[in-house]
N, C-alpha and C positions, 0 to 999 in steps of 0.2 A: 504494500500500500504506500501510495507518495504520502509525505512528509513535507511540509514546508520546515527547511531548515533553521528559521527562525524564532517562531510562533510553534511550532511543533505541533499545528493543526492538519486535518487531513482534508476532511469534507469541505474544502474553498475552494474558490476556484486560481487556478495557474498559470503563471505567464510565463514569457520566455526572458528571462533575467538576463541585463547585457554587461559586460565587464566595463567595458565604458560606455559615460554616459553619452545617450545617443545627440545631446548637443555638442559633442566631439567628434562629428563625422561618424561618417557609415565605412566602413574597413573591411575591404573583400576577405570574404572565408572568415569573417572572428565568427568564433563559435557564439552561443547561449548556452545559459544553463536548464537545463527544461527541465518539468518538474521539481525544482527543488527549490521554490520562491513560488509565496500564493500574492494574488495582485496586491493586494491589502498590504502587505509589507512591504511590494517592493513599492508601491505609493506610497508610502511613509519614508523607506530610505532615497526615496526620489526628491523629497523634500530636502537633505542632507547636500544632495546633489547638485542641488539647485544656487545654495548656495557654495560650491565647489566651483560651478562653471562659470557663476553671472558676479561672485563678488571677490574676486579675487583676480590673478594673471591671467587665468582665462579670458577675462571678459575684452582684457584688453589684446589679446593672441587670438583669438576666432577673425574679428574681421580680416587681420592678416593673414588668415589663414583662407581665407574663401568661405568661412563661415559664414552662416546666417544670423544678424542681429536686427533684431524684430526691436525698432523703436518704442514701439508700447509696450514693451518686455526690456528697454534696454536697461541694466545696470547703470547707469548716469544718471537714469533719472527715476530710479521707485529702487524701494529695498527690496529686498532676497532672502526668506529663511532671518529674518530679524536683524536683516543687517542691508549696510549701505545706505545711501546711493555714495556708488566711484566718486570720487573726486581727481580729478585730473585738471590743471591749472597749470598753461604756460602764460608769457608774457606777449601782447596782443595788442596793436593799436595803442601805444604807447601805457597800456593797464599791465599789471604785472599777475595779475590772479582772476585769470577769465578761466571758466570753465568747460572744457572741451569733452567732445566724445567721437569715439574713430565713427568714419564716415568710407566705406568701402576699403575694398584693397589697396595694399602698397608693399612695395619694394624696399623699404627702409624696415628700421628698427621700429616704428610704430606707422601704422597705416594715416593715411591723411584724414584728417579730423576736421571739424564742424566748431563751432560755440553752439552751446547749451541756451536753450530760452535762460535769459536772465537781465535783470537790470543793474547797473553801477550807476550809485549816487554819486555827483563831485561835489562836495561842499567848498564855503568861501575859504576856509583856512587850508584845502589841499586834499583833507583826507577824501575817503572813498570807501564805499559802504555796497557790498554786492547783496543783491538778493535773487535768491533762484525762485524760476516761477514755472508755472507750470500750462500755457495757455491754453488747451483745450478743456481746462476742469477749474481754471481760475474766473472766478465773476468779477462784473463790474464794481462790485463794493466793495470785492478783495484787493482791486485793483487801486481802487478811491482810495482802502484806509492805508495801505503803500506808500503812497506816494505823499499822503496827509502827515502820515507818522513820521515821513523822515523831510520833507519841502527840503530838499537838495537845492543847489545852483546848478546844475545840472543832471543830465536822466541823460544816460548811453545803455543802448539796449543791445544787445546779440542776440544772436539764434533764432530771432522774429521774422518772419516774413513779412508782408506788409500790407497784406491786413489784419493782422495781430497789430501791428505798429499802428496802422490807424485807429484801429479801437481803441485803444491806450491813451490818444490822442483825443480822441472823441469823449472819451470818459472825463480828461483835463480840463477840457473844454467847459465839460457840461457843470464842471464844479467851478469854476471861475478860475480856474491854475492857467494861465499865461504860457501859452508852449515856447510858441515863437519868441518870445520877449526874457519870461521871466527865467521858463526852463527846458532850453533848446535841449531837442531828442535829435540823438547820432545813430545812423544805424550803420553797426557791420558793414563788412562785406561779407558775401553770402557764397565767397568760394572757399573750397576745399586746402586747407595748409598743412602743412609737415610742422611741425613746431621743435625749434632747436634744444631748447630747454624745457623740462617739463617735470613737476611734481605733480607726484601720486598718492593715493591717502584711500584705504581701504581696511574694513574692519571684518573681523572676521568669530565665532566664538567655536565651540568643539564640534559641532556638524559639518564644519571644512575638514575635522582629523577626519570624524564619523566616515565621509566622502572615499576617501583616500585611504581609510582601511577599510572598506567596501570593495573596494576597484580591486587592491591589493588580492587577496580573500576571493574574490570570483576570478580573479588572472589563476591563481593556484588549482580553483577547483575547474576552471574550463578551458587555461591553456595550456597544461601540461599532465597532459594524461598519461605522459610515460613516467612521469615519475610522482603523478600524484596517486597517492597510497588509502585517500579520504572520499567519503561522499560530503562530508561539510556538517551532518549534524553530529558529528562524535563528543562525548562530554571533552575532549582536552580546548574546542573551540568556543565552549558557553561563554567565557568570556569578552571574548572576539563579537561575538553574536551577540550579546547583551549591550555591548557598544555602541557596534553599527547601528543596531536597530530602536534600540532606546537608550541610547544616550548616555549606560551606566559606567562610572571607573572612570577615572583617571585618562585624559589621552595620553600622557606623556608616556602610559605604562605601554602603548601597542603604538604611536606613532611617533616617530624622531626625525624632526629635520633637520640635514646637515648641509655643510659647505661643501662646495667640490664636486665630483664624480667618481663612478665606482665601477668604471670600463678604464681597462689604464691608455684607450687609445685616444681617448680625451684627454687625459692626463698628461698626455704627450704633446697635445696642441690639436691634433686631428680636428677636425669638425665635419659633419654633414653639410652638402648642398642646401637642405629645406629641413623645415624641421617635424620632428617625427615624439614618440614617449618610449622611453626604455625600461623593460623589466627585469628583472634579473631575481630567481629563486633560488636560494640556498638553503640545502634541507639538509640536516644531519640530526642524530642523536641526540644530541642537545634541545635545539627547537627546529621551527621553522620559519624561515624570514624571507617578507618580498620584498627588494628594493624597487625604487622607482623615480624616474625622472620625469617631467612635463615639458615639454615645450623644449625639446633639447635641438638647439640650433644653431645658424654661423655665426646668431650676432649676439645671443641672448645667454646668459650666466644664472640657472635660478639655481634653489638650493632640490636636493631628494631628499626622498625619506626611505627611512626603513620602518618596514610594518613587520610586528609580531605577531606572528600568527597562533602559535601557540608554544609551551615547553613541554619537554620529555614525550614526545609524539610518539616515538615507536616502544616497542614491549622489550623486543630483542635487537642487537646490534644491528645496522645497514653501513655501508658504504655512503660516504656522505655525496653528495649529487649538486648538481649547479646546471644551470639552464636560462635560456635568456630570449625575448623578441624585443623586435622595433617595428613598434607603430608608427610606418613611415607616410606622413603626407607626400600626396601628389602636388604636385604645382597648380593652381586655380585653375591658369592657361591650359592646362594641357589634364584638366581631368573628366571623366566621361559622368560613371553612374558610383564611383565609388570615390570619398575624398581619399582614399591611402590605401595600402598595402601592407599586408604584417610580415615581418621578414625571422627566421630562428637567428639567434646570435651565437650559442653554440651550445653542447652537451658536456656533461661532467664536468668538471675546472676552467673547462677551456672556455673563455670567450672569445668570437674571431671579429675581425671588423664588419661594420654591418654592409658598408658598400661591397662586401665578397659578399651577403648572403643569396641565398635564396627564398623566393616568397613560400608560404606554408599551401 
């Protein structure tokens, strides 16, 4: 009889559980785990995910990757799983803290970006006072007590189009506030910029570990069948499971993030053309560990983790095992029905380079 490995219920119904989450591309030949996730949980640990994808490096690595970023979904501007919105702030029209969010693909280190609906107050003495708005859900009296609460010497707006900008203007109007005269409105330019400098600011709480020892945890149980020895609900994982899926313990105890990499042909300087995620399973006696990397690329330095998966897993001695893939994106230009390809990085101890592999 199926078992949802989490919930440890039978009689629900069952999906097909993906190791990555499916707003990371679709990746020819990745398995699912079938049967062993009832929907009900994997819609709860979707949630975890959610915040994985949209409030963190993700959000800002999809557009450059040819992903899809759904404006009324995007991260920049609503939160995710109790957290957010991005903040991303380069220097702009001589402002220093204008609020951007990527705007299609690009060939650089961050895709070309937009300004965010917002307005910047300039007062008489200098300073400058931003507010983010939000103009399809903002009202005319939201907009009135704005502009009331702060009577700037000036009103610079971004990310408006213009008829956003004229209502803005019409609502000034209608209160007696002097546009032209008392407080002239600048609008943007409304084309697409690379920004030289740029800070970032993203929050995150334990449902980004929760994410990433999920991912971790189904790589073990669906991509490595030669040397996975588990179905996934064995008591040495209760742990692990009581994590992902409600939130219990410590993350520090199952996820660690480090500096560096843990292929030594990075280590060397190597880099890929495009970028791909790297996993690497090391299982002995002792416990069993996935490492993992995101977004590992020519221009881009993040940190991995290593996820505990569990200790003292076997009864009797084994040979200890190593094994490894990369989830390698395709180029936007040049991809059909699939964004990437998964490629094995090697068996036993050995890792090889991934540009020798072969796809699975």
């Amino acid at each position: 009889m199926r078992t949802c490995i989490y919930c440890g219920e039978s009689n629900k119904k069952f999906c097909k559980a993906h190791i990555l989450p499916r707003s990371l591309g679709k990746f020819q030949n990745q398995p699912t785990l079938l049967e062993k996730v009832c929907a009900e949980c994997d819609t709860e640990i979707g949630k975890s995910e959610d915040q994985f994808t949209h409030n963190g490096f993700a959000a800002l690595l999809r557009p450059l990757l040819g992903l899809s970023l759904d404006k009324k979904r995007s991260p920049f501007r609503r939160r995710f799983a109790g957290q957010g919105p991005i903040e991303m702030q380069t220097e702009y029209l001589g402002l220093e803290d204008v609020l951007f969010e990527p705007d299609g693909i690009g060939d650089a280190i961050l895709p070309p970006t937009m300004p965010l609906p917002q307005l910047h107050f300039i007062y008489a003495n200098g300073e400058n006072k931003r507010i983010r708005i939000q103009p399809e859900t903002l009202t005319s009296e939201d907009i009135l007590k704005i502009i009331r609460n702060n009577m700037p010497k000036q009103i610079i707006a971004y990310g408006l189009n213009d008829d956003e900008l004229e209502r803005i203007w019409d609502i000034c109007r209608q209160a007696g506030i002097s546009i032209s005269e008392e407080i002239p409105i600048r609008l943007s330019s409304t084309q697409s910029v690379i920004p030289i400098k740029v800070k970032g600011r993203f929050t995150c709480d334990q449902r980004f570990f929760q994410a990433i020892a999920k991912i971790a945890f189904h790589y073990y149980l669906g991509m490595n069948l030669e040397y996975c020895y588990h179905n996934g609900s064995e008591s040495i994982f209760n742990p692990l499971r009581q994590f992902i899926r409600y939130g219990k313990g410590n993350p520090e105890l199952f996820v660690t993030q480090k500096n560096g990499y843990f292929v030594d042909d990075f280590l060397n300087g190597w880099r890929p053309q495009f970028y791909g995620h790297l996993f690497v399973l090391d299982l002995c006696n002792k416990n069993i560990i996935v490492k993992v990397q995101f977004f590992v690329g020519p221009n881009i330095n993040l940190p991995y983790y290593e996820v505990l998966l569990c200790e003292n897993p076997f009864i009797i001695n084994i040979q200890p095992r190593k094994t490894g893939h990369n989830y390698s994106y395709i180029e936007p230009n040049k991809r059909k029905q699939y964004a990437g390809t998964i490629h094995k990085l090697g068996v036993n101890n050995f890792i090889i380079l991934p540009n020798k592999t072969q796809s699975i």
